[in-house]
C-alpha positions as CSV (number, residue, x, y, z in Angstrom):
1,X,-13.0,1.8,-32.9
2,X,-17.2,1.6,-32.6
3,X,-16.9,0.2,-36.2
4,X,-15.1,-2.8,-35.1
5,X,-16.6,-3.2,-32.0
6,X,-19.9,-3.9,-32.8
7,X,-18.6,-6.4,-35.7
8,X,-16.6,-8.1,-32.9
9,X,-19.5,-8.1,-30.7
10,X,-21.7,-9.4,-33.4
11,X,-20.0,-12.8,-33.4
12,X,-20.1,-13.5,-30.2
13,X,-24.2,-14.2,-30.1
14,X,-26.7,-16.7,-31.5
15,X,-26.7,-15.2,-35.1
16,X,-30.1,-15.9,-36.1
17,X,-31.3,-14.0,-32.8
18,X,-29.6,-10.7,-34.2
19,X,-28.8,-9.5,-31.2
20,X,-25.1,-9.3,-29.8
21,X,-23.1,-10.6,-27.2
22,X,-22.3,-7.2,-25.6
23,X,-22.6,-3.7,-26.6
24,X,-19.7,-2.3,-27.2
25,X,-20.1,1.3,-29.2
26,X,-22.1,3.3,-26.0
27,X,-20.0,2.1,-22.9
28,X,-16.7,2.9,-25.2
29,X,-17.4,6.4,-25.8
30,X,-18.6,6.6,-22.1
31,X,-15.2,5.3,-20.9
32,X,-13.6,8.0,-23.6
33,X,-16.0,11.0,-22.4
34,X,-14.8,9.6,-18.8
35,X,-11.7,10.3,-19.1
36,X,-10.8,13.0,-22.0
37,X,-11.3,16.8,-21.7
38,X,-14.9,18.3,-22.4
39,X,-13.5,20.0,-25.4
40,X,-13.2,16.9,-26.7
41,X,-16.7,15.1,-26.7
42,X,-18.0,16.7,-29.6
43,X,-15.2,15.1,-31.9
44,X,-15.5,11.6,-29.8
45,X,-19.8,12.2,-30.0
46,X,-19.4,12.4,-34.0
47,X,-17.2,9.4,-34.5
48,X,-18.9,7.3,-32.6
49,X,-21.7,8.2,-34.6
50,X,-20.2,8.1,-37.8
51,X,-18.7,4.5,-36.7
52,X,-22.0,2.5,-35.9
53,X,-23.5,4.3,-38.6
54,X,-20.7,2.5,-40.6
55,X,-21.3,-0.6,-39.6
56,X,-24.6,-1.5,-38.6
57,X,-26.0,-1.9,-42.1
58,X,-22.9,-4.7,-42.5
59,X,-24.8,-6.7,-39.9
60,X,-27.4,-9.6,-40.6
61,X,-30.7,-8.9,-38.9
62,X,-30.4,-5.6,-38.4
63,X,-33.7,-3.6,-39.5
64,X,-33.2,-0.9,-41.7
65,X,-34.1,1.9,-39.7
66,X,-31.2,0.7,-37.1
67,X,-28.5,3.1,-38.4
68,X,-30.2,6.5,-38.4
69,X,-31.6,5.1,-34.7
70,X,-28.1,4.2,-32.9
71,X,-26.2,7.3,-34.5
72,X,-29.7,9.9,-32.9
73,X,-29.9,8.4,-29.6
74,X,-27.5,6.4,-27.9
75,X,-24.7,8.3,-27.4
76,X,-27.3,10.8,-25.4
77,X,-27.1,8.5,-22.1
78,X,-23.6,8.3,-21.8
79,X,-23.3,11.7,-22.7
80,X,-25.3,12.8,-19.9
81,X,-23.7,10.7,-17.8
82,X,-20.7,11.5,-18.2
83,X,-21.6,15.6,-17.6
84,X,-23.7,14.3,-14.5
85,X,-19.3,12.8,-13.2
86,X,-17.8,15.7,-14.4
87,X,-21.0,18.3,-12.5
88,X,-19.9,16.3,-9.6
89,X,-16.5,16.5,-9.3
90,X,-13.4,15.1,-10.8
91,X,-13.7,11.2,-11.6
92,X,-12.4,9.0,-8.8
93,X,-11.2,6.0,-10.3
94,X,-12.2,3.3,-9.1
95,X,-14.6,4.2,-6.7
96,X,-13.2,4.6,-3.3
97,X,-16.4,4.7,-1.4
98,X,-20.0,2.8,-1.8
99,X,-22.2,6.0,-2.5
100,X,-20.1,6.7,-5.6
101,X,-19.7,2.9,-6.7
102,X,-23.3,2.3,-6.3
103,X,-24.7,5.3,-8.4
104,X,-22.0,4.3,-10.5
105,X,-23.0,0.6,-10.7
106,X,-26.8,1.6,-10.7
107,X,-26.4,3.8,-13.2
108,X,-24.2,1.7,-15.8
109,X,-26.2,-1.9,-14.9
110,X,-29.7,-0.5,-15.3
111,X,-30.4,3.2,-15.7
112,X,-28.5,3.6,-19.0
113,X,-29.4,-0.3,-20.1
114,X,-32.9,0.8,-19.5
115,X,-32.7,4.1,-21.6
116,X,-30.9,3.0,-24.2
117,X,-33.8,-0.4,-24.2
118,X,-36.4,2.3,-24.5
119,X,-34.8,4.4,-27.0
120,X,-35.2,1.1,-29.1
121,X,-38.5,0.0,-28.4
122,X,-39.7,3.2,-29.2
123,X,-38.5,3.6,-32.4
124,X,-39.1,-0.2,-33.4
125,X,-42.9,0.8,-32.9
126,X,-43.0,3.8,-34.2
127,X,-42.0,1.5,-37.6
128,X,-44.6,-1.1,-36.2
129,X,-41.7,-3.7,-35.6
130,X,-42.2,-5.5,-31.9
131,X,-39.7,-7.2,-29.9
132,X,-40.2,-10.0,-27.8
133,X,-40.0,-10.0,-24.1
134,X,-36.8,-12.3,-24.4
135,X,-35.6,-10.0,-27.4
136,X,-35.7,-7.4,-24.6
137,X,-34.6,-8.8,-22.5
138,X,-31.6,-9.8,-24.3
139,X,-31.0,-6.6,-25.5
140,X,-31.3,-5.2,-22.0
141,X,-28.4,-7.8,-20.8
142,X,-26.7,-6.8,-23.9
143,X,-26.4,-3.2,-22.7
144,X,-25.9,-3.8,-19.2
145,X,-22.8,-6.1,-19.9
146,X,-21.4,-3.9,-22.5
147,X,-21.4,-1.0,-19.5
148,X,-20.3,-3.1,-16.7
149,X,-17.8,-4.7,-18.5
150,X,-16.0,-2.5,-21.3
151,X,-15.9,0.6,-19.4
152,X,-14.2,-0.9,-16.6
153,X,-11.9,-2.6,-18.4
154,X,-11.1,0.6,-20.6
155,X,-10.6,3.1,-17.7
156,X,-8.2,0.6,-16.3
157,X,-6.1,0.8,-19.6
158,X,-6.3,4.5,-19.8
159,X,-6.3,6.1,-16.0
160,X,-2.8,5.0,-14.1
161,X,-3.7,3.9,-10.9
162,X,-1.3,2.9,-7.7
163,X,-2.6,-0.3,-7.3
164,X,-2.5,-1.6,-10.5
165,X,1.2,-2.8,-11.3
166,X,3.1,-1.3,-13.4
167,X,3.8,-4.2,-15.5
168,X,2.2,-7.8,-16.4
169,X,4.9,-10.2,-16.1
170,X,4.9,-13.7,-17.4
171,X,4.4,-15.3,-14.4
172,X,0.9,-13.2,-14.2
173,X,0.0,-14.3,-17.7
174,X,1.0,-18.0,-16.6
175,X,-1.3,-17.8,-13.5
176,X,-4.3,-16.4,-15.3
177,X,-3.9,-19.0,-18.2
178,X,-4.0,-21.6,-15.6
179,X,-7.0,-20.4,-13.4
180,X,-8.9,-19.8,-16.8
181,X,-8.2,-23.2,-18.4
182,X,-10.1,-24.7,-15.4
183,X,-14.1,-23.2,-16.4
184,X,-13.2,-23.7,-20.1
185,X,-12.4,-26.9,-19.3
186,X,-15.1,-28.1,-17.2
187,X,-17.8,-25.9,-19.7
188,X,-16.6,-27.3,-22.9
189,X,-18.4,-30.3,-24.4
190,X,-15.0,-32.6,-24.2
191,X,-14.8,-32.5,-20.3
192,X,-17.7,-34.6,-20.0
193,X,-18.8,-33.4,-16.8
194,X,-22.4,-33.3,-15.7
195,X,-22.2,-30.5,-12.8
196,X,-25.0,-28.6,-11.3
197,X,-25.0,-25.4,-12.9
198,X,-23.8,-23.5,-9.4
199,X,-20.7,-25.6,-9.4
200,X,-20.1,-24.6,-13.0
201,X,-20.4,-21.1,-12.3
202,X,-18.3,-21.6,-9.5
203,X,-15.2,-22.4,-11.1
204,X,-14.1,-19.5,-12.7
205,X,-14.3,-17.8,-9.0
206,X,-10.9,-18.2,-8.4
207,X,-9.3,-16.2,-12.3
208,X,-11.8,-13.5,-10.8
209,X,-10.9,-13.1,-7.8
210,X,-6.8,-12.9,-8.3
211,X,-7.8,-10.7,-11.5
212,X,-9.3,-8.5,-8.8
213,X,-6.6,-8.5,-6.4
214,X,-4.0,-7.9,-8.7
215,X,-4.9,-5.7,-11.6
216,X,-8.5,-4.1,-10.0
217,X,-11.3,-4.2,-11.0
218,X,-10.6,-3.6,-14.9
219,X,-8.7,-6.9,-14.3
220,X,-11.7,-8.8,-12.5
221,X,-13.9,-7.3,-15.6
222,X,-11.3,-8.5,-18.2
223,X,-11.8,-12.3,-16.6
224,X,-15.2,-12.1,-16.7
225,X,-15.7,-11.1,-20.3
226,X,-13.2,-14.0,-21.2
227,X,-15.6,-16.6,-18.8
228,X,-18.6,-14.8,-20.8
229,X,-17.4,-15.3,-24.1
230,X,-16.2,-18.5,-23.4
231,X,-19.8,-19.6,-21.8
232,X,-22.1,-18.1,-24.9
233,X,-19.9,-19.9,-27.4
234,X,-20.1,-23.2,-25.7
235,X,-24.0,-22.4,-25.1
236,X,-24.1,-23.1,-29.0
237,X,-23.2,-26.3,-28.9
238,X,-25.0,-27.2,-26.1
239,X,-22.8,-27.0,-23.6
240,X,-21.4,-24.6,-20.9
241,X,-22.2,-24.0,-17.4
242,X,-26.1,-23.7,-18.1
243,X,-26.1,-26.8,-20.1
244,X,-29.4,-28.4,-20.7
245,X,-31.4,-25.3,-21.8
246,X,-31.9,-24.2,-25.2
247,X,-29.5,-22.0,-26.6
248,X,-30.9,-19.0,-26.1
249,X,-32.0,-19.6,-23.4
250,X,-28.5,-20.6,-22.1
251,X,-27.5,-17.8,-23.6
252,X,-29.8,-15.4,-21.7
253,X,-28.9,-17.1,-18.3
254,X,-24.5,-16.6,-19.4
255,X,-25.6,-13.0,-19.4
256,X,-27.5,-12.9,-16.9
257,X,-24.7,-14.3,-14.7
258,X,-22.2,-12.2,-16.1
259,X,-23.9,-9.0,-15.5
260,X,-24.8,-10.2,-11.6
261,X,-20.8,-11.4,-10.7
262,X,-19.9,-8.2,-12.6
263,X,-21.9,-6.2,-9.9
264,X,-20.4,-8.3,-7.1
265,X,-17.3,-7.3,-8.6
266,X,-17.9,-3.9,-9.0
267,X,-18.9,-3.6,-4.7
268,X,-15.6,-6.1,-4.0
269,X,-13.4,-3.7,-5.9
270,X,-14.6,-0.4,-3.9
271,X,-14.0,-2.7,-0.6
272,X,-10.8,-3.6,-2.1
273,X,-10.0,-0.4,-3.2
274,X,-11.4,1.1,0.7
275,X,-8.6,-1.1,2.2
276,X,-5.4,-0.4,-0.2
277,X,-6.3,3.7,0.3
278,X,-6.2,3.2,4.0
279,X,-3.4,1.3,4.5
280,X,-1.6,4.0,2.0
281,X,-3.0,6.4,4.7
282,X,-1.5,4.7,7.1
283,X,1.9,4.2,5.4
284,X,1.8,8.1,4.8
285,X,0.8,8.7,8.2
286,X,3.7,6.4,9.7
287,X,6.1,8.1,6.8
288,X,4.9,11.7,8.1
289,X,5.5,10.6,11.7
290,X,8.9,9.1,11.0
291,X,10.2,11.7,9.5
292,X,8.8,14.0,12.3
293,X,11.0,11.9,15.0
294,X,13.9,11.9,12.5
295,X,13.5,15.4,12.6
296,X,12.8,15.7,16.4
297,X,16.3,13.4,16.8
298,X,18.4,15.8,15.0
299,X,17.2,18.7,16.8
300,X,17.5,16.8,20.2
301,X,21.1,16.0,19.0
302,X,21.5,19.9,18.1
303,X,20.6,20.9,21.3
304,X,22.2,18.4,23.7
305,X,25.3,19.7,21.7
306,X,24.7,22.8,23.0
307,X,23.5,22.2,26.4
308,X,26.6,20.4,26.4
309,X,29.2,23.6,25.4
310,X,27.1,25.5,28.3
311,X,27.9,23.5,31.1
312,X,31.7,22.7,29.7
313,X,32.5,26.6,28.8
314,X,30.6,28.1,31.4
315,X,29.2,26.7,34.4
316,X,32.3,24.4,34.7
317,X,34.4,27.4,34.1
318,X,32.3,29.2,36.6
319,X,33.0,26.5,38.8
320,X,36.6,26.0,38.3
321,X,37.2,30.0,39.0
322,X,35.0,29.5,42.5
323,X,37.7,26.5,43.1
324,X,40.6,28.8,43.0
325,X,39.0,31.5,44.8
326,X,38.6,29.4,48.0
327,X,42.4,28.1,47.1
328,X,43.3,31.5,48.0
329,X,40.5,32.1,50.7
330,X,42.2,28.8,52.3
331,X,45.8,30.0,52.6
332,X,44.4,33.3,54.9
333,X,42.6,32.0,57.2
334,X,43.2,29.8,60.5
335,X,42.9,26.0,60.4
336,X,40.1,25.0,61.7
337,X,38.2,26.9,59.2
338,X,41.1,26.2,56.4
339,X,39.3,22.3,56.6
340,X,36.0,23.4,56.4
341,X,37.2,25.6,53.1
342,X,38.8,22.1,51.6
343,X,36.1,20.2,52.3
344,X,33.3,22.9,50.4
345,X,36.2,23.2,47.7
346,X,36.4,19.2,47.6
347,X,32.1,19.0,46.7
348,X,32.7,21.8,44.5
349,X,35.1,19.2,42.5
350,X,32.6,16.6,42.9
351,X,30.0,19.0,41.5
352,X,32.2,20.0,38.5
353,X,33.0,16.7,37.6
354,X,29.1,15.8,37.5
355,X,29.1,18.6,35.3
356,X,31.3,17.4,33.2
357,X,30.0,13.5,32.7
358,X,27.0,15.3,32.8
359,X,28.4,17.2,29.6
360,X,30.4,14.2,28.0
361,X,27.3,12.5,28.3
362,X,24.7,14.8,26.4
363,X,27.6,15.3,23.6
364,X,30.7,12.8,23.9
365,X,33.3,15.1,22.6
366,X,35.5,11.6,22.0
367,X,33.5,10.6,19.5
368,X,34.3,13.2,17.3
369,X,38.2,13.3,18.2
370,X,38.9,9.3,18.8
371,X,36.4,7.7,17.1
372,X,33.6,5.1,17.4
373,X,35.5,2.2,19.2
374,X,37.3,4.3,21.8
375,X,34.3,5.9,22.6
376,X,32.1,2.9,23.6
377,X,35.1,1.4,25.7
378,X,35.2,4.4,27.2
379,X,31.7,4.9,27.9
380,X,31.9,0.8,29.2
381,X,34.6,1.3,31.3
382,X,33.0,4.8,32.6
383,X,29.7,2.7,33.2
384,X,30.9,0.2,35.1
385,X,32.7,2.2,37.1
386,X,30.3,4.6,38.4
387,X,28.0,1.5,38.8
388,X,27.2,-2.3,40.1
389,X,26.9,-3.2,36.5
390,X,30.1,-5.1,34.6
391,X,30.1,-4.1,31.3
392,X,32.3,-6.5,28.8
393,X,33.1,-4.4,25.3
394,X,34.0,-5.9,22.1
395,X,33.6,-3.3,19.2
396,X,35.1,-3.3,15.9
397,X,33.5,-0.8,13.3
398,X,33.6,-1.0,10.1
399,X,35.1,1.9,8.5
400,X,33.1,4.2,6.4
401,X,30.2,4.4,8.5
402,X,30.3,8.4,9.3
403,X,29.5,10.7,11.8
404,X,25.5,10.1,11.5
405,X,25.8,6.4,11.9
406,X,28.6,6.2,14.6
407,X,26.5,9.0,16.9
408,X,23.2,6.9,16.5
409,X,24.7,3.6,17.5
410,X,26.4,5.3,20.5
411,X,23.2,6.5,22.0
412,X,21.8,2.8,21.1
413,X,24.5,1.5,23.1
414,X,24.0,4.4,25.8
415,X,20.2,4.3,26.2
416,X,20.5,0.2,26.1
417,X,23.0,0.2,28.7
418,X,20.8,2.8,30.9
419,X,17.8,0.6,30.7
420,X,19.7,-2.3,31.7
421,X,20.9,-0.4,35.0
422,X,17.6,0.8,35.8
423,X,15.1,-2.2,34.6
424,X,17.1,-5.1,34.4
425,X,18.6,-5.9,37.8
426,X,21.8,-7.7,35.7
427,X,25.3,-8.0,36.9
428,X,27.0,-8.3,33.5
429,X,26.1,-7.3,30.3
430,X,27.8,-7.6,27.0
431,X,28.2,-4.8,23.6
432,X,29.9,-6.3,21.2
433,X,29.6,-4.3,17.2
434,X,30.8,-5.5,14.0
435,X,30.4,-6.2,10.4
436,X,28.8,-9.7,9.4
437,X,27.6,-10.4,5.6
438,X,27.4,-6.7,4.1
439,X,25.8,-5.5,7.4
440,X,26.7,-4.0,10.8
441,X,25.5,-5.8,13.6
442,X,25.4,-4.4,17.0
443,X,24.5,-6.8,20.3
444,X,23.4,-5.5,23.9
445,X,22.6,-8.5,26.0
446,X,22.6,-8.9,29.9
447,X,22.2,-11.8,32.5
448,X,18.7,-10.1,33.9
449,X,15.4,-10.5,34.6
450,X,14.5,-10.7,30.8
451,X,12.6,-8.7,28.6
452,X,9.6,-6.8,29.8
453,X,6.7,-7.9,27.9
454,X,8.0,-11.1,29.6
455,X,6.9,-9.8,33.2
456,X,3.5,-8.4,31.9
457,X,5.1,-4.9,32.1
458,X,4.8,-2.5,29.2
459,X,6.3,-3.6,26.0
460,X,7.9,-0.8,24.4
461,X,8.5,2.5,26.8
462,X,10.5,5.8,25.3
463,X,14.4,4.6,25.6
464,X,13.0,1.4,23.4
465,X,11.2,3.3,20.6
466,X,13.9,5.9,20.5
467,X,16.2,3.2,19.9
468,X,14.2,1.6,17.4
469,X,13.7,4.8,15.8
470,X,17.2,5.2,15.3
471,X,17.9,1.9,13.9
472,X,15.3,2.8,11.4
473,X,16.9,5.9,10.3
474,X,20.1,3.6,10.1
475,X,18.1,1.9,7.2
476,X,17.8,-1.8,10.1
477,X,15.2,-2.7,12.4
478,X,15.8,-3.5,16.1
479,X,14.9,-6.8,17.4
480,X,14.6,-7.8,21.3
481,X,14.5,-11.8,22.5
482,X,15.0,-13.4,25.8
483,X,18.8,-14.3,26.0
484,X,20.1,-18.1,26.3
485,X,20.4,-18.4,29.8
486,X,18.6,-16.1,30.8
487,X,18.9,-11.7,30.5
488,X,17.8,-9.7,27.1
489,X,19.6,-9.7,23.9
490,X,18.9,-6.7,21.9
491,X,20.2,-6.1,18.6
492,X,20.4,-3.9,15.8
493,X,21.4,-4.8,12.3
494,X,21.2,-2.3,9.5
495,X,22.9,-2.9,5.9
496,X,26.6,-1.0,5.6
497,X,27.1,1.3,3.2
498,X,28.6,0.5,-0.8
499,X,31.9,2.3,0.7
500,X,32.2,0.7,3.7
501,X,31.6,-2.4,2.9
C-alpha cells in the first residue's frame, strides 16, 4: 500500500522540484496504527518500511541516501502518536469535543509535519545536501496535507460511524459530480475566467461543505484532496485558482490552501459532530422517557383495574348488604322514623351508584364484554346525561384493532370529553372514529371557547400530553386546531394494523 502511494503521490507535483504532492506512506500507517490492535504495529511498522524502501529509489530526484532515511525515521512520529491516543484512552472518532480535535489537528498539521521536516533536514546535512527555504517549505505542506487529509479520509473508510450513511447512492455521486465540476471548471485554462484568487477558492465551498454534512469529515477531506489535485495539476499549465504565479509557486500557495480549509474542516466537523451527538442524546433521552410513560400507562391501567374490582366486589358489596339491613330495620320500626330509614337507605343508593360509575369509569368492564363501539355510545350517552354537555357519537371501528388500541382510544375519548366539560364551556360536542386511507382516525370537536394556547393559557396541561402520549404509543400523533365555527377539533390518526386493514 506505501509502495503505491508514494508513486501515486509522486505524479501529482512539479517533477523537476522532486517533491510530492502529498505524503502518503506516514499518515497511512498512522490511520492503520489508529485503528488496529497494538499487537499489530510491529507487522504494519515493518511493511511500511519495507514498502517506501521499495519504492523510493524508483523515484526521480530522490537522493540516494532517501531510502535507508524514510524506512529509520518516519514511521517514529506516527508511532508515538498513535501510543500517545491509545495512553489516553480509546480513539473517539471523529472528535466529539475541541480539546481532543485540536491536539488532534495540532498534532497532525504541524507537530508531526515538523518532526518528520527535521528528521530530513538533518540527515540531508549530515550528507552535506541543503534544501531551500521553499524546498522546506514544500516538503513541510507536503506532510501536513498528507496527515490532514489521508488519515481522515482512511479512518472514515475503516471505523463505522452513525452519521455516516450507510450507503452512497447515485443521487450522492450525481450531486458531488455536479458541485465539483464547478471549481474544475472555473480553474481550468478553457473557462477563460479572470477571477481574483478568493473567488476561485471560493467555489469549491459548496462540494465541501455537503461532503461535510453528509459523509463527515472523511467526506469533506475526500473533496478537498480532489479540489487539491485538481488545483496543482492546473497550476502546471498556468492556471488554477492562483493563476498568475509561477508554478511552484502556485503550487506552494494550492497547498497552502489546502492544508488551511482542511483545518477549518477539521474544527466544522467536531461542531458538526457536537450537534448530531446531542441531538442523539436527546432522541435517547426522549426514547428513555417515552418508554418510561409507556410504562407508567400500563401500570396506571393495572391499577385502575384493580381499584376498580375493589370498589365493585367490596365496598359496593359492603354497601349493598348495609341497604338490606336498613330494609329490614325499616319494617320494625314506627313511621315516622320508617321515612327517615328510606331516605338514609335512598343516599346510600346514590352513594353505591357513585361507586359504581366511579368503578366503570376507572375500568369499563363493557369494553371488554361489548366492544369498542358500544362502549363509547355508552360512555356519550352516560356523559351527557349526568351533564349540560350534548355529546353526538358516530363510531365505527375497524376490526382488528385489539384490546391495547381500543382501551387507549377510549381514555382519548374520555380524558377529551372531561376537558371539554371542565375547560371548554361548549354545549355540544362531536366523537366520531373510523377508518380512512389505511389509518384510523378519531375526531373530538366541540362548539367552545377554542383551544387554549388561543386564550394565552397554558398550552399543553396533563389530560393533553397523556393523550398525546397514547396516540404515540398507538404508532399516530395527536393534532389540536381551532374548529370551523368556532370550538376545538382534536384528532388522532395512527396507521391500522396489516390485519385490520
Amino acid at each position: 500500500m506505501c509502495f503505491f502511494g508514494e508513486q501515486f503521490a509522486e505524479l501529482l507535483w512539479v517533477q523537476q522540484q522532486g517533491i510530492a504532492a502529498f505524503c502518503v506512506a506516514p499518515p497511512l500507517l498512522l490511520a492503520w496504527l489508529l485503528t488496529q490492535p497494538q499487537r499489530t504495529w510491529a507487522a504494519a511498522i515493518v511493511g511500511a518500511t519495507f514498502g517506501i524502501w521499495l519504492a523510493l529509489p524508483t523515484l526521480p530526484g530522490t537522493p540516494w541516501f532517501a531510502p535507508l532515511l524514510l524506512a529509520t525515521g518516519l514511521p517514529l512520529p506516527p508511532l508515538g502518536l498513535a501510543w500517545l491516543v491509545r495512553r489516553d484512552g480509546q480513539l473517539q472518532w471523529p472528535p466529539v469535543n475541541f480539546p481532543s480535535g485540536a491536539r488532534l489537528l495540532l498534532a497532525m498539521g504541524a507537530a508531526l509535519p515538523a518532526l518528520d521536516v527535521s528528521w530530513i533536514q538533518a540527515w540531508s546535512q549530515l550528507f552535506g545536501i541543503q534544501y531551500a527555504r521553499n524546498e522546506l517549505l514544500g516538503l513541510l505542506l507536503t506532510h501536513a496535507g498528507g496527515y490532514l487529509l489521508l488519515v481522515p479520509i482512511t479512518m472514515a473508510l475503516t471505523l463505522p460511524h452513525a452519521s455516516r450513511p450507510a450507503t452512497v447512492l447515485a443521487r450522492d455521486i450525481a450531486i458531488a459530480l455536479v458541485l465539483l465540476a464547478l471549481p474544475l471548471w472555473l480553474w481550468s485554462p478553457l473557462a477563460g475566467v479572470l477571477l481574483p484568487s478568493a473567488l476561485m477558492t471560493l467555489s469549491a465551498s459548496a462540494l465541501l461543505l455537503w461532503m461535510l454534512v453528509r459523509f463527515g469529515l472523511g467526506g469533506g477531506c475526500l473533496a478537498l484532496l480532489a479540489c487539491g489535485v485538481a488545483g496543482m495539476a492546473y497550476s502546471l499549465r498556468g492556471a488554477g485558482p492562483f493563476i498568475g504565479l509561477r508554478p511552484h509557486a502556485a503550487a506552494l500557495s494550492m497547498q497552502a490552501w489546502v492544508c488551511a480549509v482542511a483545518g477549518a474542516l477539521w474544527l466544522l466537523s467536531v461542531a458538526l459532530e457536537q450537534q448530531r451527538a446531542a441531538a442523539r442524546r436527546l432522541c435517547d433521552a426522549y426514547r428513555q422517557l417515552s418508554d418510561l410513560t409507556g410504562r407508567i400507562l400500563v401500570v396506571q391501567e393495572e391499577e385502575r383495574t384493580r381499584i376498580a374490582r375493589d370498589l365493585h366486589d367490596d365496598i359496593n358489596q359492603s354497601l349493598a348488604a348495609l341497604s338490606i339491613r336498613l330494609s329490614y330495620l325499616k319494617r320494625g320500626v314506627e313511621e315516622p322514623q320508617r321515612e327517615a330509614v328510606a331516605e338514609v337507605q335512598q343516599e346510600l343508593l346514590k352513594v353505591s351508584n357513585d361507586i359504581r360509575n366511579m368503578s366503570h369509569g376507572l375500568h369499563p368492564a363493557m369494553l371488554r364484554f361489548t366492544g369498542l363501539a358500544s362502549a363509547l355510545t355508552g360512555f356519550c350517552q352516560g356523559h351527557g346525561q349526568r351533564s349540560t354537555l350534548r355529546v353526538h357519537c358516530d363510531v365505527a371501528p375497524p376490526d382488528g384493532l385489539g384490546d391495547a388500541r381500543e382501551l387507549s382510544l377510549f381514555r382519548i375519548v374520555q380524558e377529551a370529553l372531561n376537558n371539554v366539560e371542565k375547560h371548554a364551556h361548549a354545549r355540544q360536542a362531536w366523537v366520531q372514529l373510523g377508518a380512512q386511507d389505511g389509518h384510523c382516525v378519531l375526531s373530538i370537536s366541540d362548539d367552545g371557547i377554542g383551544p387554549p394556547c388561543a386564550h394565552g393559557q397554558r398550552p399543553a396541561g396533563l389530560g393533553l400530553i397523556s393523550m398525546g402520549e397514547r396516540a404515540r404509543l398507538l404508532g399516530g400523533k395527536l393534532s389540536m386546531q381551532p374548529r370551523e365555527g368556532g370550538g376545538t377539533h382534536l384528532e388522532v390518526r395512527f396507521p391500522l394494523p396489516e390485519d385490520a386493514r
